[in-house]
C-alpha positions as CSV (number, residue, x, y, z in Angstrom):
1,X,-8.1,-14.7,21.7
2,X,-9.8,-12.0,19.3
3,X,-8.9,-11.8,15.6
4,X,-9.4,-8.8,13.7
5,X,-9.6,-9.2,9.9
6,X,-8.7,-6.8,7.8
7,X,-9.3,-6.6,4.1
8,X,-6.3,-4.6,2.6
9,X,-7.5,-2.1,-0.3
10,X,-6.6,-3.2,-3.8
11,X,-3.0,-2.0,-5.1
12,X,-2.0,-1.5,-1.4
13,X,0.1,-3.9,0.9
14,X,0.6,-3.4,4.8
15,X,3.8,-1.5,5.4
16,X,6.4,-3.0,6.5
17,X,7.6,-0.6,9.6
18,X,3.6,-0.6,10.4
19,X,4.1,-4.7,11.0
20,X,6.6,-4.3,13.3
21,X,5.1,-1.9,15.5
22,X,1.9,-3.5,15.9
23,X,3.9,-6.3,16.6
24,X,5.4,-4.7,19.6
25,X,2.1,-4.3,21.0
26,X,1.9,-6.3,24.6
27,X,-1.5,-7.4,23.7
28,X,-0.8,-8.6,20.0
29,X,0.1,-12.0,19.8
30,X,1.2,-13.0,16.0
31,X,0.4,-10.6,12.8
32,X,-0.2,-12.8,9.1
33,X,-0.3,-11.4,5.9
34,X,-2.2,-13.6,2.9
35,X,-2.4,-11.8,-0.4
36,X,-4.9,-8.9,0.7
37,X,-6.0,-9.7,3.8
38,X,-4.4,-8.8,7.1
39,X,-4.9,-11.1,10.7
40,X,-4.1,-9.2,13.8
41,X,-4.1,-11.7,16.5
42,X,-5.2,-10.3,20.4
43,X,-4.6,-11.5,23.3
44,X,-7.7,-10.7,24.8
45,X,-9.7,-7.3,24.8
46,X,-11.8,-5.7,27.4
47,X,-14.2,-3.1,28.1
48,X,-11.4,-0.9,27.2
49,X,-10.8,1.3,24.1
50,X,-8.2,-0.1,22.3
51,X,-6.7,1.3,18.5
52,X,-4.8,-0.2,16.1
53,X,-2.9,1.9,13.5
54,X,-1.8,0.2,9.8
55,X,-0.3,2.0,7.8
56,X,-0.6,0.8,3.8
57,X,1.2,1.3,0.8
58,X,0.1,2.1,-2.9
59,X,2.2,-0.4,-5.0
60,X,-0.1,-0.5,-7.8
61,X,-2.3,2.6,-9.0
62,X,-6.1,2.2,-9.2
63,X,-9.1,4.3,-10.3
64,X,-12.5,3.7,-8.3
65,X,-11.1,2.2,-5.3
66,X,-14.1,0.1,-3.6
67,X,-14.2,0.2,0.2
68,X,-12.6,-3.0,2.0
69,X,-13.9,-4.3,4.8
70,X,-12.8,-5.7,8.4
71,X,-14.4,-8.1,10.8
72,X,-13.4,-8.6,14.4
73,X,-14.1,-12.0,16.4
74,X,-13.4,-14.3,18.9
75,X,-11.2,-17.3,17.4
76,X,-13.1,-20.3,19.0
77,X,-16.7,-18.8,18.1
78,X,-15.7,-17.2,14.4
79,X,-19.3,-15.8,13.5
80,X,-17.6,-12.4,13.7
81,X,-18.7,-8.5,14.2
82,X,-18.3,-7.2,10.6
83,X,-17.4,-3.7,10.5
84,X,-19.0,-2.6,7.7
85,X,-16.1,-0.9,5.6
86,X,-13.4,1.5,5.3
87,X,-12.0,3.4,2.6
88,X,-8.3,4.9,2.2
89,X,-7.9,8.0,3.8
90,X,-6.0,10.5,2.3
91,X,-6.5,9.0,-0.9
């Protein structure tokens, strides 16, 4: 199983309708949300391209936004691939 971590930009949450489609993924096994930080459990990944699409909402209005980051890796060996960081797009 693969975990991908994703650090939610501050003033956002994960929207709701984006929770359940991921959810309805074949390969996504469970979805948590804790405070600002997303966990997208996988199944398994392969050699195969695979994209994952979460949609966020502004709920609180903030000046200087500071990129967030998200780290993908396997849940028995957690030393993780850190992506280094994203920022809103759009924003």
């Amino acid at each position: 199983m693969v975990i991908v971590e994703v650090s939610l930009l501050s003033g956002f949450i994960l929207a709701p309708e984006s929770r359940m489609l991921l959810e309805r993924q074949a390969i996504i096994k469970k979805i948590e949300v804790k405070a600002d930080v997303v966990y997208v459990y996988v199944e398994k990944l392969n050699d195969e391209s695979q994209t994952f699409i979460l949609q966020l909402e502004q709920v609180i209005q903030m000046k200087n936004l500071k990129p967030a980051s998200i780290k993908v890796y396997d849940y028995y060996q957690p030393g993780g691939l850190q992506i280094p960081s994203y920022s809103g797009v759009g924003s």
